[in-house]
PyMOL Python script that loads the backbone (N, CA, C, O; Angstrom):
from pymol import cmd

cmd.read_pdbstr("""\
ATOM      1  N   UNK A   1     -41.674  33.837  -8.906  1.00  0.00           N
ATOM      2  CA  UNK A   1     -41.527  32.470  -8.471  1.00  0.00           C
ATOM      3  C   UNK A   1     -41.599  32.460  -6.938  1.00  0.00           C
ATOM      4  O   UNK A   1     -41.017  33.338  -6.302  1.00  0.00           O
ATOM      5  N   UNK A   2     -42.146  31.702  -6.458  1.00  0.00           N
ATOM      6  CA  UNK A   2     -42.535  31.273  -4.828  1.00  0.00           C
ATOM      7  C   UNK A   2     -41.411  30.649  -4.211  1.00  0.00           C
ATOM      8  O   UNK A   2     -40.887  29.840  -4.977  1.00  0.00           O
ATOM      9  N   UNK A   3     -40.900  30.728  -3.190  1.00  0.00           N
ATOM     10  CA  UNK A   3     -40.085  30.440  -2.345  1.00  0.00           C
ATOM     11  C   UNK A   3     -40.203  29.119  -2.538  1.00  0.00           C
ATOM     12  O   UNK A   3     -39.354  28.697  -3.323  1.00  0.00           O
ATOM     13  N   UNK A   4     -41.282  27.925  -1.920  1.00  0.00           N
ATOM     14  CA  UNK A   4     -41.811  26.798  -2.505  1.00  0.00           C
ATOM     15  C   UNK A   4     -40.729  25.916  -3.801  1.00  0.00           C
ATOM     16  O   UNK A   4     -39.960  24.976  -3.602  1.00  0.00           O
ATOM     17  N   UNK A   5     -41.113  26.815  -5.443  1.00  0.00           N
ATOM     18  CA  UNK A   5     -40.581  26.090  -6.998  1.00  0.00           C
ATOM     19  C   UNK A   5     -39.253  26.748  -6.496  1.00  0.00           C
ATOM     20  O   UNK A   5     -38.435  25.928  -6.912  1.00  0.00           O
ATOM     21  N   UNK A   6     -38.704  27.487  -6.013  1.00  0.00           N
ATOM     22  CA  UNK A   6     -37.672  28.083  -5.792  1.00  0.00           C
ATOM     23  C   UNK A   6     -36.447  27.093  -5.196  1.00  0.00           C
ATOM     24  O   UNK A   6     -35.356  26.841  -5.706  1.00  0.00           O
ATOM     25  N   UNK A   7     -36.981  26.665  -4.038  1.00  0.00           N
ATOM     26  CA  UNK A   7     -36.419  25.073  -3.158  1.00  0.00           C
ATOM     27  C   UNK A   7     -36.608  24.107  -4.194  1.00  0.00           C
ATOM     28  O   UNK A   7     -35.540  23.585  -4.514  1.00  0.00           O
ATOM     29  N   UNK A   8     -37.529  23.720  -4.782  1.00  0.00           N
ATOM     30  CA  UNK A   8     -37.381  22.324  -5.388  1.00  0.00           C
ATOM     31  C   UNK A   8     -37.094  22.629  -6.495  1.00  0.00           C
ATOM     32  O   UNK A   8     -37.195  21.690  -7.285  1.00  0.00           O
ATOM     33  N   UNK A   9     -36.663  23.869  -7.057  1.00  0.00           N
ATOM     34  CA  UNK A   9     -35.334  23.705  -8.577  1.00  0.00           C
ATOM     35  C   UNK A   9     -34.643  23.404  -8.102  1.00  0.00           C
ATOM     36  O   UNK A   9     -34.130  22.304  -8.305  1.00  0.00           O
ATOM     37  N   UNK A  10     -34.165  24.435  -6.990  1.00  0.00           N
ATOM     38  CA  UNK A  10     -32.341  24.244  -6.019  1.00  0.00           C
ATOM     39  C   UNK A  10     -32.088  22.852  -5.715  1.00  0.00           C
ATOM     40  O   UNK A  10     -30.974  22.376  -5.934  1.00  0.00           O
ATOM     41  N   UNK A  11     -33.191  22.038  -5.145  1.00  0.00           N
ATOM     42  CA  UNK A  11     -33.113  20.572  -4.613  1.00  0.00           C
ATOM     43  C   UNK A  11     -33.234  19.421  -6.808  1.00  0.00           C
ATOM     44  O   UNK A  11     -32.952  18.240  -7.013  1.00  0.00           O
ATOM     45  N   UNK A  12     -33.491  19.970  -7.352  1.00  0.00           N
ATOM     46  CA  UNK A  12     -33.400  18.970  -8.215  1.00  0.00           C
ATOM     47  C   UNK A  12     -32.223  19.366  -8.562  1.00  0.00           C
ATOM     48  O   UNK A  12     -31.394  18.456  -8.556  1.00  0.00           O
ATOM     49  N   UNK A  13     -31.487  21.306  -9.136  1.00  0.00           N
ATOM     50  CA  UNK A  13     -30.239  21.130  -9.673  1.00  0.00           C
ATOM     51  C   UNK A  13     -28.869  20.464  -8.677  1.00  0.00           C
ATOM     52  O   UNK A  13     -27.722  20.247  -9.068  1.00  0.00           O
ATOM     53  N   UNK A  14     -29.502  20.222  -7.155  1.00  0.00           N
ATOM     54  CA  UNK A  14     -28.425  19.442  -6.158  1.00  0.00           C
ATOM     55  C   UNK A  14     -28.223  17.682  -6.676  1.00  0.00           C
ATOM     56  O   UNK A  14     -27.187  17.037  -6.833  1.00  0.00           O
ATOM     57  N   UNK A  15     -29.440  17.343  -6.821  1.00  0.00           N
ATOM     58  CA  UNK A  15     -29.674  16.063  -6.991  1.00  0.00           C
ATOM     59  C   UNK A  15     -29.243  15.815  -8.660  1.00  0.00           C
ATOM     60  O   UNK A  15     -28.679  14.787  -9.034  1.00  0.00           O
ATOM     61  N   UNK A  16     -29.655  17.064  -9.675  1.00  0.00           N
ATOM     62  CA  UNK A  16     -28.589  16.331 -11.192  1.00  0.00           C
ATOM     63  C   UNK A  16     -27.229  16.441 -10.906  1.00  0.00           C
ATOM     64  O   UNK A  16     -26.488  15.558 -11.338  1.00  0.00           O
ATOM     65  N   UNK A  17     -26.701  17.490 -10.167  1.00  0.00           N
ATOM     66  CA  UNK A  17     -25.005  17.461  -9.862  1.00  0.00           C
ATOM     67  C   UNK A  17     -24.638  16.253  -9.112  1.00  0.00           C
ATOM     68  O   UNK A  17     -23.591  15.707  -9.461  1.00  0.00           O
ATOM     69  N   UNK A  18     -25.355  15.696  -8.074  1.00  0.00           N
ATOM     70  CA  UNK A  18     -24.589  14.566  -7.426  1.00  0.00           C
ATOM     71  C   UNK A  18     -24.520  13.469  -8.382  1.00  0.00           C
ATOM     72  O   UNK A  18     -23.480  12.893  -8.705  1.00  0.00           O
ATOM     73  N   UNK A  19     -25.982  13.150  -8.924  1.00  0.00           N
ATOM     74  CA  UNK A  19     -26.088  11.930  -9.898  1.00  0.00           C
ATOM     75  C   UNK A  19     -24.802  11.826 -11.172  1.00  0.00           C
ATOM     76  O   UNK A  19     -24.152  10.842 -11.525  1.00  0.00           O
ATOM     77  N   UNK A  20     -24.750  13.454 -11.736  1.00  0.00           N
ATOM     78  CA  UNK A  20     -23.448  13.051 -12.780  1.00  0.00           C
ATOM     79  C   UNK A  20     -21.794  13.144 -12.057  1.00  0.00           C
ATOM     80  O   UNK A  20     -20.871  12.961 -12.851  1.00  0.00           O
ATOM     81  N   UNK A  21     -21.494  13.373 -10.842  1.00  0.00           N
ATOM     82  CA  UNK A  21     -20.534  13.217  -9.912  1.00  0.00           C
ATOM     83  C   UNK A  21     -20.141  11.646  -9.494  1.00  0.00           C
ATOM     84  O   UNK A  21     -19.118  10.988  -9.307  1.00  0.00           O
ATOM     85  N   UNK A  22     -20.915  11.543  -9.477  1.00  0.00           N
ATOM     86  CA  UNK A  22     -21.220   9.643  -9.432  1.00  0.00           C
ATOM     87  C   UNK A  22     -21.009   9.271 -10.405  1.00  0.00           C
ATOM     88  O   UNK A  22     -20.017   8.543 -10.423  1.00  0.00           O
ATOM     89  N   UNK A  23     -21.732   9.483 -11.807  1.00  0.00           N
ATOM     90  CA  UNK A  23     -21.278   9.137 -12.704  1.00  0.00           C
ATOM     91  C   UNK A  23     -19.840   8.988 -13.112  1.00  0.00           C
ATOM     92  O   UNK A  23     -19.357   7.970 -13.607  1.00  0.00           O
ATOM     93  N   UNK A  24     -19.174  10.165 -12.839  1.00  0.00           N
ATOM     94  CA  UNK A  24     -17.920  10.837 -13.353  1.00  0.00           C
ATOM     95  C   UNK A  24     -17.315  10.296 -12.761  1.00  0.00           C
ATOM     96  O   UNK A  24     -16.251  10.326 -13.379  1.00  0.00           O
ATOM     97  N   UNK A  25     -17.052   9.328 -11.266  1.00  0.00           N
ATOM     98  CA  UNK A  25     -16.172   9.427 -10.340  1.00  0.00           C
ATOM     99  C   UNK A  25     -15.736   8.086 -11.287  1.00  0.00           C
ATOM    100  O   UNK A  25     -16.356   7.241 -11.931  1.00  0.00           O
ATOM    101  N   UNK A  26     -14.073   8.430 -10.952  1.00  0.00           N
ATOM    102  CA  UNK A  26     -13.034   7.257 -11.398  1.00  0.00           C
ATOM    103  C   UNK A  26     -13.117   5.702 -10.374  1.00  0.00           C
ATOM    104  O   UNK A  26     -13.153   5.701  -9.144  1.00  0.00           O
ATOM    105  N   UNK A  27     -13.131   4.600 -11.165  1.00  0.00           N
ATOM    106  CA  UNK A  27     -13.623   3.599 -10.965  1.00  0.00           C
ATOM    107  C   UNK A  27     -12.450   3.177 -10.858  1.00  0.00           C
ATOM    108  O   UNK A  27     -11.548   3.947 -11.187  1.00  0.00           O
ATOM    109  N   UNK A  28     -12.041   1.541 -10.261  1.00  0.00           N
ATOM    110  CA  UNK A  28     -10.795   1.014  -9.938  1.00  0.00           C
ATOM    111  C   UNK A  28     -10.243   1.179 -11.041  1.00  0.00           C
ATOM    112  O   UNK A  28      -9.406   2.075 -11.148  1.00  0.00           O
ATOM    113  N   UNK A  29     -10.641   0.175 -12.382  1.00  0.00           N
ATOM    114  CA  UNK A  29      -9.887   0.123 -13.667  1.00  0.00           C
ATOM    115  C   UNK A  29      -9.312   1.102 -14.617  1.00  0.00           C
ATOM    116  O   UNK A  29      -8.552   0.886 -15.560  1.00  0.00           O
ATOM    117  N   UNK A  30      -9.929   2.477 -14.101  1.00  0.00           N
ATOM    118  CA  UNK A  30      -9.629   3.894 -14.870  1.00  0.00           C
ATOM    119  C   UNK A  30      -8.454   4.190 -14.007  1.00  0.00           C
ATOM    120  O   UNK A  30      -7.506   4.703 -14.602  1.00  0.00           O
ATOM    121  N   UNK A  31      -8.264   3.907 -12.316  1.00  0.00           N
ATOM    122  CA  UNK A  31      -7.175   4.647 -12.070  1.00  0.00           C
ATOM    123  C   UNK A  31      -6.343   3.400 -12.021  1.00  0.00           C
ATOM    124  O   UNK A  31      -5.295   3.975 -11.725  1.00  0.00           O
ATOM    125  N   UNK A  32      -6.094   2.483 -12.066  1.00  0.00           N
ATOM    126  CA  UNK A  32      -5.102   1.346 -12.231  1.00  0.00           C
ATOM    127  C   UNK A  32      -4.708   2.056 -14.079  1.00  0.00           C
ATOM    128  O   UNK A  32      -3.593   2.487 -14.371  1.00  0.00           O
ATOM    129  N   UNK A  33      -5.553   2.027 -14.787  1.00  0.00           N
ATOM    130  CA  UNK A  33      -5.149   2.274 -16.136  1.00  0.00           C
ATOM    131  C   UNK A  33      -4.026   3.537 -16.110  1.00  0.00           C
ATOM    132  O   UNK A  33      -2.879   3.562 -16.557  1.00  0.00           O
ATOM    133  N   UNK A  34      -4.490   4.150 -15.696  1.00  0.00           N
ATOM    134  CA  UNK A  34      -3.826   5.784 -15.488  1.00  0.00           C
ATOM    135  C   UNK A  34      -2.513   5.387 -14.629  1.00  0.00           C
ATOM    136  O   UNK A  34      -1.478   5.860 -15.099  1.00  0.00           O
ATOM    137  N   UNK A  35      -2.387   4.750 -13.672  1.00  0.00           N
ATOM    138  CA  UNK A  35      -1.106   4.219 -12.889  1.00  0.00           C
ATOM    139  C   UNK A  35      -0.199   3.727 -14.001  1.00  0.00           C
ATOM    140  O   UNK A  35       0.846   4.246 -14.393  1.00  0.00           O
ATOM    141  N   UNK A  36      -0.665   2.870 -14.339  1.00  0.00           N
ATOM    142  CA  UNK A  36       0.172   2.127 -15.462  1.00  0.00           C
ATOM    143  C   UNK A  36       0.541   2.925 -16.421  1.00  0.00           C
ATOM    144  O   UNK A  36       1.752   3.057 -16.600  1.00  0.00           O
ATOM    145  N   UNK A  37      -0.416   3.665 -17.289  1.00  0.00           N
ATOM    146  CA  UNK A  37       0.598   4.776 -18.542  1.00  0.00           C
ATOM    147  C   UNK A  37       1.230   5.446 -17.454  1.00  0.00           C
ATOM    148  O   UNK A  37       2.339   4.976 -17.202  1.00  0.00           O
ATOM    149  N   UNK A  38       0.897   6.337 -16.775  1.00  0.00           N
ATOM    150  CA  UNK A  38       2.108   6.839 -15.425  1.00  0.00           C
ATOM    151  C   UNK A  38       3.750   6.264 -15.697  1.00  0.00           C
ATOM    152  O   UNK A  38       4.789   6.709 -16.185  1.00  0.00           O
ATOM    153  N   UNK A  39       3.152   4.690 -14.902  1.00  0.00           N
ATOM    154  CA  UNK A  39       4.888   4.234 -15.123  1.00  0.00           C
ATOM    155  C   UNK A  39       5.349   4.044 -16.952  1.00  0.00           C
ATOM    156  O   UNK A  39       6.381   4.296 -17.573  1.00  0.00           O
ATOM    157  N   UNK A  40       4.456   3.670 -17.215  1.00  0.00           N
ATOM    158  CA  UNK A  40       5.056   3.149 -19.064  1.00  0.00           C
ATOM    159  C   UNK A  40       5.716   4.621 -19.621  1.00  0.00           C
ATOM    160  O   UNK A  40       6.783   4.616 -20.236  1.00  0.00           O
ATOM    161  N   UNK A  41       5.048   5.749 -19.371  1.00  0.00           N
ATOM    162  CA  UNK A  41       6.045   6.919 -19.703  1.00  0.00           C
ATOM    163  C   UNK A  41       7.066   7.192 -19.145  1.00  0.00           C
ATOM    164  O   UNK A  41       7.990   7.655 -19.814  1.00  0.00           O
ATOM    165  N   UNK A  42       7.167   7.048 -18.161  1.00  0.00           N
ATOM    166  CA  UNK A  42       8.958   7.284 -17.315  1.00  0.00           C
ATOM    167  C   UNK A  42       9.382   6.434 -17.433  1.00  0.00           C
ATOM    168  O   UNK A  42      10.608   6.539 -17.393  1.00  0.00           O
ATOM    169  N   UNK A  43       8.831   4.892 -17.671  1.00  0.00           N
ATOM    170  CA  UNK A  43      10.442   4.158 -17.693  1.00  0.00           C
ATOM    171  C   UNK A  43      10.714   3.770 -19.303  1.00  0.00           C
ATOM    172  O   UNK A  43      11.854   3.475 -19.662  1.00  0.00           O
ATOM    173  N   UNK A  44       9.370   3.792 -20.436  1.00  0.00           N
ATOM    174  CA  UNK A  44      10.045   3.552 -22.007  1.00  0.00           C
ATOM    175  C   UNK A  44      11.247   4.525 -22.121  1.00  0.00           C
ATOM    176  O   UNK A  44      12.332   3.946 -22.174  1.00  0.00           O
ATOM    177  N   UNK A  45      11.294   6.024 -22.176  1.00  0.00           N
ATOM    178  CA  UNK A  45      12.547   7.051 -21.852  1.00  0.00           C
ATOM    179  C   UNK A  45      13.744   6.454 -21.782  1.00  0.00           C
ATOM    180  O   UNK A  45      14.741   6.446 -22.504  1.00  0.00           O
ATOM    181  N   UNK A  46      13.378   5.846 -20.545  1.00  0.00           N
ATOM    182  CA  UNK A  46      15.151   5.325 -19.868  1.00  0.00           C
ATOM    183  C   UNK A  46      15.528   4.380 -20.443  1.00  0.00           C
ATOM    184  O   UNK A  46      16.747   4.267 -20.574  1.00  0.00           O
ATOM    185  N   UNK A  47      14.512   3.183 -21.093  1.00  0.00           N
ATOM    186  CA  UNK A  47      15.174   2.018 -21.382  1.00  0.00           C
ATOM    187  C   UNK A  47      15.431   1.904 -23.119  1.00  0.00           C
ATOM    188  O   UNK A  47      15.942   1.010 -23.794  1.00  0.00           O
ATOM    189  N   UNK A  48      14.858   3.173 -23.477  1.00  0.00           N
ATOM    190  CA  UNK A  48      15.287   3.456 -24.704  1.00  0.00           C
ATOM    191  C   UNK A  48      16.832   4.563 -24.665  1.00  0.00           C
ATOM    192  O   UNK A  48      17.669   4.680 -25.560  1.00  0.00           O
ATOM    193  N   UNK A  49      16.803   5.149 -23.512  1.00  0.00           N
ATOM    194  CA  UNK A  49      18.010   5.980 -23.688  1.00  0.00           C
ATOM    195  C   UNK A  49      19.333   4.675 -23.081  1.00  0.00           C
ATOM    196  O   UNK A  49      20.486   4.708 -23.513  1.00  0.00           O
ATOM    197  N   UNK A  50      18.841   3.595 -22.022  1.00  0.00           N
ATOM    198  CA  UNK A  50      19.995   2.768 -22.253  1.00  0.00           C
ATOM    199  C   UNK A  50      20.846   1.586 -23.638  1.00  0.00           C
ATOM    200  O   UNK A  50      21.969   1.266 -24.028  1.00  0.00           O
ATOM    201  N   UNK A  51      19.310   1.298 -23.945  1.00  0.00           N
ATOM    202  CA  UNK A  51      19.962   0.686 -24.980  1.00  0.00           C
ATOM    203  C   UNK A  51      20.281   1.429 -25.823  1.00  0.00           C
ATOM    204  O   UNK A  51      21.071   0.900 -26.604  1.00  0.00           O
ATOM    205  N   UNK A  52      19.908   3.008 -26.184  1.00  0.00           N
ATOM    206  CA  UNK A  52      20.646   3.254 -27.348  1.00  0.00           C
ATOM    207  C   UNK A  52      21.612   3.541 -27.071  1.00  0.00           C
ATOM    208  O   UNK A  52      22.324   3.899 -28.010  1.00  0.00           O
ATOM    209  N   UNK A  53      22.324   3.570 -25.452  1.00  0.00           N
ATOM    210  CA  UNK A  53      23.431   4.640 -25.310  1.00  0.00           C
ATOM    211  C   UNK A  53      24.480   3.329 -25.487  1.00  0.00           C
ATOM    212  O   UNK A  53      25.595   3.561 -25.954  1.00  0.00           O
ATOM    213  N   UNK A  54      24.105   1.923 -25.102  1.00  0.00           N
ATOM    214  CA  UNK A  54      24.759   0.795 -25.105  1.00  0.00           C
ATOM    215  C   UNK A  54      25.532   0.272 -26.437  1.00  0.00           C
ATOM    216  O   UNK A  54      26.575  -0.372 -26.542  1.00  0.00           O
ATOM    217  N   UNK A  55      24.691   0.756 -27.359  1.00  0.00           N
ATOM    218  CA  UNK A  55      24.737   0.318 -28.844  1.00  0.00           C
ATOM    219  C   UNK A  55      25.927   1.239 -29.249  1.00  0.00           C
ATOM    220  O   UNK A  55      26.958   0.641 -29.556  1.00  0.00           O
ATOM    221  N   UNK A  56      25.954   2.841 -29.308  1.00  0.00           N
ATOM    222  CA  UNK A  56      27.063   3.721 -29.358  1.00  0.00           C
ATOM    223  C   UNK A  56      28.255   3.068 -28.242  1.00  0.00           C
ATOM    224  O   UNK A  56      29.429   2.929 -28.584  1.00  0.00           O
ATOM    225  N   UNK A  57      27.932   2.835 -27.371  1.00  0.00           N
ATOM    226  CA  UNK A  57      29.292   2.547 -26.258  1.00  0.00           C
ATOM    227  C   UNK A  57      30.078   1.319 -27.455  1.00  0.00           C
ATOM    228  O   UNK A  57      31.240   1.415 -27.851  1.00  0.00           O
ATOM    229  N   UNK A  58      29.362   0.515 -27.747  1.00  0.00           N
ATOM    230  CA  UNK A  58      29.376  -0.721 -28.762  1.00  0.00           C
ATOM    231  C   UNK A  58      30.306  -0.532 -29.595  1.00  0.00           C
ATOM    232  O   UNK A  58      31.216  -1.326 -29.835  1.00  0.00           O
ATOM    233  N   UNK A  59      30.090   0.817 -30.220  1.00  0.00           N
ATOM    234  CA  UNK A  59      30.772   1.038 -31.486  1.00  0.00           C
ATOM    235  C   UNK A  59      32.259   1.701 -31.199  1.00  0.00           C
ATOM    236  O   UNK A  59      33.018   1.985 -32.126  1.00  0.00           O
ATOM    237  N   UNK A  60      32.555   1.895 -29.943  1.00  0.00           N
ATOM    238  CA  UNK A  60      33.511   2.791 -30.090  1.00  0.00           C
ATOM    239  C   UNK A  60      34.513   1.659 -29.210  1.00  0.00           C
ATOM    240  O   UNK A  60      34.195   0.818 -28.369  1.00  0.00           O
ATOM    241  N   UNK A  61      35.723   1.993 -29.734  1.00  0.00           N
ATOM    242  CA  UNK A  61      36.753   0.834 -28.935  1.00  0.00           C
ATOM    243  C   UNK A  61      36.837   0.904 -27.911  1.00  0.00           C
ATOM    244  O   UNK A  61      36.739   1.997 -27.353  1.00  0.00           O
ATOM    245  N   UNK A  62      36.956   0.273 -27.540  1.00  0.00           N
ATOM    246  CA  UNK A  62      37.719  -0.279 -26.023  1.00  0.00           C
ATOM    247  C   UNK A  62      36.218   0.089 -24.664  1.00  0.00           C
ATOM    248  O   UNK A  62      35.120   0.530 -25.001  1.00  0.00           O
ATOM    249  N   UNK A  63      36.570  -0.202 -23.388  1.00  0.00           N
ATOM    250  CA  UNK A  63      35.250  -0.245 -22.792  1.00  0.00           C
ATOM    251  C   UNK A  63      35.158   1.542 -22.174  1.00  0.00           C
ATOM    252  O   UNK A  63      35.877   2.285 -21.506  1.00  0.00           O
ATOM    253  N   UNK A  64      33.654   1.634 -22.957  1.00  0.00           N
ATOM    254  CA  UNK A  64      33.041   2.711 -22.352  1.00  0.00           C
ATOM    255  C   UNK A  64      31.451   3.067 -21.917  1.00  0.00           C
ATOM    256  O   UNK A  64      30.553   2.551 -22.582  1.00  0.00           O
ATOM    257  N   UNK A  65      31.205   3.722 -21.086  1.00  0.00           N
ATOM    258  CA  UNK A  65      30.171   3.945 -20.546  1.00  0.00           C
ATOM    259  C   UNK A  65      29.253   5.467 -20.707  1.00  0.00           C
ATOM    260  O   UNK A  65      28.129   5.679 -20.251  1.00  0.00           O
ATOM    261  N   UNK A  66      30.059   6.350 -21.444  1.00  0.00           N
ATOM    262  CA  UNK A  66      29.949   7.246 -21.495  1.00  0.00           C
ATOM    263  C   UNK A  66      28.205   7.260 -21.762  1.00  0.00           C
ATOM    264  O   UNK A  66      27.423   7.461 -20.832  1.00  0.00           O
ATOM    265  N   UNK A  67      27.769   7.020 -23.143  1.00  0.00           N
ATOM    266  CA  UNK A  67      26.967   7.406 -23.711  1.00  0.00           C
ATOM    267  C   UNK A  67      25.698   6.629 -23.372  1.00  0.00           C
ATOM    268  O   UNK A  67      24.538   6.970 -23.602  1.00  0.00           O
ATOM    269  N   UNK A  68      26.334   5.034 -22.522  1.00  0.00           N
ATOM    270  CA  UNK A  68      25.047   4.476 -21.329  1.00  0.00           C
ATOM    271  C   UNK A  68      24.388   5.170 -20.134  1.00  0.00           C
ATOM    272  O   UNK A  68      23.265   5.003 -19.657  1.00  0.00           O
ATOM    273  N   UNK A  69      25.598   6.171 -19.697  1.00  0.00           N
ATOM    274  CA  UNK A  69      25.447   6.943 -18.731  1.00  0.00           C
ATOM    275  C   UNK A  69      24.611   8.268 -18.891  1.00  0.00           C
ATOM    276  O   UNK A  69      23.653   8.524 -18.161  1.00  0.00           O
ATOM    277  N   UNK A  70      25.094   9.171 -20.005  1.00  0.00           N
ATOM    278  CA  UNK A  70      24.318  10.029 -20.525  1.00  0.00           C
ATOM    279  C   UNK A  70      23.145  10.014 -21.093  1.00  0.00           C
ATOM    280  O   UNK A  70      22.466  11.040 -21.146  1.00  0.00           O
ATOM    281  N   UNK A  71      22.664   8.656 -21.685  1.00  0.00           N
ATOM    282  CA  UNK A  71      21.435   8.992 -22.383  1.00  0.00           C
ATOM    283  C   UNK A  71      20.180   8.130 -21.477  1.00  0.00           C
ATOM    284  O   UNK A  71      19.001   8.016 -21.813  1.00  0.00           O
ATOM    285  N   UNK A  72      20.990   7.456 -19.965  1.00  0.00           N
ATOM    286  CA  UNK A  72      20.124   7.097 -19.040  1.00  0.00           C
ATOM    287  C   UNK A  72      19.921   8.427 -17.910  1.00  0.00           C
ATOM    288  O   UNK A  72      19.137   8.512 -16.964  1.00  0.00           O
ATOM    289  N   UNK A  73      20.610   9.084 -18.245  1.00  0.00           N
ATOM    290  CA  UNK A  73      20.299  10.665 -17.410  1.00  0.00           C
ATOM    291  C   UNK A  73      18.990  11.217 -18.056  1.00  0.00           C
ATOM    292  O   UNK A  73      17.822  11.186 -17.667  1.00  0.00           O
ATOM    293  N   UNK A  74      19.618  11.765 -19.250  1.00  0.00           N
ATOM    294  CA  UNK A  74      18.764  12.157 -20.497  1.00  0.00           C
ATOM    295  C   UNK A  74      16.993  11.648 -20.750  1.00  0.00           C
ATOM    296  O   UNK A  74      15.982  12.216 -21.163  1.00  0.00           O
ATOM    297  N   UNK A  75      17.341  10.232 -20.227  1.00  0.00           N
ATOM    298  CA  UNK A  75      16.044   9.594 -20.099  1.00  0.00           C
ATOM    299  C   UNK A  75      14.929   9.793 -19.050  1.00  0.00           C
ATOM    300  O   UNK A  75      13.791  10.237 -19.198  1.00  0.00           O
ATOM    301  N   UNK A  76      15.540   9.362 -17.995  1.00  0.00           N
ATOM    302  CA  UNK A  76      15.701   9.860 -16.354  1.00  0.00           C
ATOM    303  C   UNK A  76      14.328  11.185 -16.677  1.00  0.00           C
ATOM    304  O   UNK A  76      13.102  11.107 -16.593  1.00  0.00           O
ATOM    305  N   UNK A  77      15.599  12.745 -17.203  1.00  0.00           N
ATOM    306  CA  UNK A  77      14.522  13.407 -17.572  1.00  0.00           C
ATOM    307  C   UNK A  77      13.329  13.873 -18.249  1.00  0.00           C
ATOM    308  O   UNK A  77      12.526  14.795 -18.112  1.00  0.00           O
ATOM    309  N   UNK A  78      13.509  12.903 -19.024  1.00  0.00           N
ATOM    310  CA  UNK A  78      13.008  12.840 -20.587  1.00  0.00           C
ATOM    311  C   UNK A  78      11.140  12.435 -19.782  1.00  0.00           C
ATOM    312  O   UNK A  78      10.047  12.978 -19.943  1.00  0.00           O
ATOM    313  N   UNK A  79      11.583  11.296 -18.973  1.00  0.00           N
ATOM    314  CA  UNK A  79      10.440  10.894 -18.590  1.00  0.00           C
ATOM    315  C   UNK A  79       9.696  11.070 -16.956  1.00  0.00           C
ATOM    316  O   UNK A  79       9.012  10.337 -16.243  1.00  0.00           O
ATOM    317  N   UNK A  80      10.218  12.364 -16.849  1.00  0.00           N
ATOM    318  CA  UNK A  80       9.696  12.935 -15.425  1.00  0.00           C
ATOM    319  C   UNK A  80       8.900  14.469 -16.232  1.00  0.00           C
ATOM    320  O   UNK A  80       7.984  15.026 -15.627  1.00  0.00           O
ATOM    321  N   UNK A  81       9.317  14.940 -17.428  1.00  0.00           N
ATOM    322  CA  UNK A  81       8.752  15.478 -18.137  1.00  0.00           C
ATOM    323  C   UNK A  81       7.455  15.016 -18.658  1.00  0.00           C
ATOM    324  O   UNK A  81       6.458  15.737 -18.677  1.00  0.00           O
ATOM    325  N   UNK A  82       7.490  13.609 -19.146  1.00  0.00           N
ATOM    326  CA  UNK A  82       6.468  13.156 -19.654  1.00  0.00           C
ATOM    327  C   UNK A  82       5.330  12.680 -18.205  1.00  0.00           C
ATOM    328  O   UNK A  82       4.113  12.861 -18.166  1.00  0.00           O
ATOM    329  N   UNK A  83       6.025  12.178 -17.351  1.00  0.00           N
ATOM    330  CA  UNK A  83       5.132  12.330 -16.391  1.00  0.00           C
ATOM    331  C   UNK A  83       4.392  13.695 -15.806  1.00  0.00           C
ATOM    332  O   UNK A  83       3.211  13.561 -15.486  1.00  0.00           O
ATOM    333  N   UNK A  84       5.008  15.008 -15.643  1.00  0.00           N
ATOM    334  CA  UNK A  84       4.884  15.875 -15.289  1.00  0.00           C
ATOM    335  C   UNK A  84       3.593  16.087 -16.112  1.00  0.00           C
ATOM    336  O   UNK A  84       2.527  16.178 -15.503  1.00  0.00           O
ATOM    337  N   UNK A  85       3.633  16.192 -17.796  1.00  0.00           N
ATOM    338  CA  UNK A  85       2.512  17.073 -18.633  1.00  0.00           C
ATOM    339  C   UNK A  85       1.457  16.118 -18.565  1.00  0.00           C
ATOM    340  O   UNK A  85       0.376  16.410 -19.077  1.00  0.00           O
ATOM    341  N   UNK A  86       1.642  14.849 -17.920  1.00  0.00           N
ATOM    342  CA  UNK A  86       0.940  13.794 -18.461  1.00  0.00           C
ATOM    343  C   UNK A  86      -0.169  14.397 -16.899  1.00  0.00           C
ATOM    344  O   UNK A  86      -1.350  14.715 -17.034  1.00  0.00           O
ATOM    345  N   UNK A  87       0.357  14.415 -15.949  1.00  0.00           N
ATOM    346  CA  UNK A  87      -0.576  14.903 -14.760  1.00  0.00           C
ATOM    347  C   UNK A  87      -0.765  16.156 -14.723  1.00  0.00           C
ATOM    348  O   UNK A  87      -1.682  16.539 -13.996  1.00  0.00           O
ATOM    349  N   UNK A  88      -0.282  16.780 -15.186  1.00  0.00           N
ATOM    350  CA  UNK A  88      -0.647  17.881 -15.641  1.00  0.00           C
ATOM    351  C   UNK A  88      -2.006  17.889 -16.183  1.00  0.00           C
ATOM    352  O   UNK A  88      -2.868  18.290 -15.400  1.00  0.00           O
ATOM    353  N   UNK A  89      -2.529  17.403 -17.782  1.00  0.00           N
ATOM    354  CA  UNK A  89      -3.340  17.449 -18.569  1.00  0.00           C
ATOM    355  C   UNK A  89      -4.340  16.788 -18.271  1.00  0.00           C
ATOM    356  O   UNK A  89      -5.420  17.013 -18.818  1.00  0.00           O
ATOM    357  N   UNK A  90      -4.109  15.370 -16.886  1.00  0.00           N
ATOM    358  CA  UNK A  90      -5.781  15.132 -16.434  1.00  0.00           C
ATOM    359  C   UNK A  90      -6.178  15.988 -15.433  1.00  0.00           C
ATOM    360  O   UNK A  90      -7.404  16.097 -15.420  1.00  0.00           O
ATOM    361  N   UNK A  91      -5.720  16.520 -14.741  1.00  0.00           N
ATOM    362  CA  UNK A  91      -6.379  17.790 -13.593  1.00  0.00           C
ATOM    363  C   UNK A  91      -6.687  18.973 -14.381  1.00  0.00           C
ATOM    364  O   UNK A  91      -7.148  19.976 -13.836  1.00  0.00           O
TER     365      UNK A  91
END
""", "prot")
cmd.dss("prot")
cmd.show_as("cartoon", "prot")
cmd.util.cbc("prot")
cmd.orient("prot")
């Protein structure tokens, strides 16, 4: 092969990589989408670990906080985990 077909493979396989790079690149609505599950996983966690911890506080006499407190911790981590694998698995 000639120096010549040699340059203009190299220059077309430059020019299919940019064209599907372009393609590929994330558009407003893909990363607004991705923002949003972002937050919807860290905060469903918490607001499921408050109300359930609210409902137990509920049941038990007299006023307590215990189990509002613990299962909004619980949550807290529950969903920094889910954030974590969640950015994790698009990179």
């Amino acid at each position: 092969m000639n120096p010549q077909q040699r340059l203009k493979k190299s220059i077309e396989s430059q020019i299919k990589r940019i064209k599907k790079a372009e393609h590929e690149r994330p558009n407003l609505l893909s990363q607004t989408v991705y923002i949003g599950t972002l937050g919807l996983v860290m905060v469903l966690p918490i607001v499921a670990g408050v109300y359930l911890g609210r409902w137990l506080d509920g049941l038990v006499a007299g006023y307590s906080t215990r189990w509002t407190l613990s299962l909004l911790f619980t949550g807290v981590v529950i969903g920094m985990f889910n954030v974590y694998f969640l950015i994790k698995d698009k990179s």
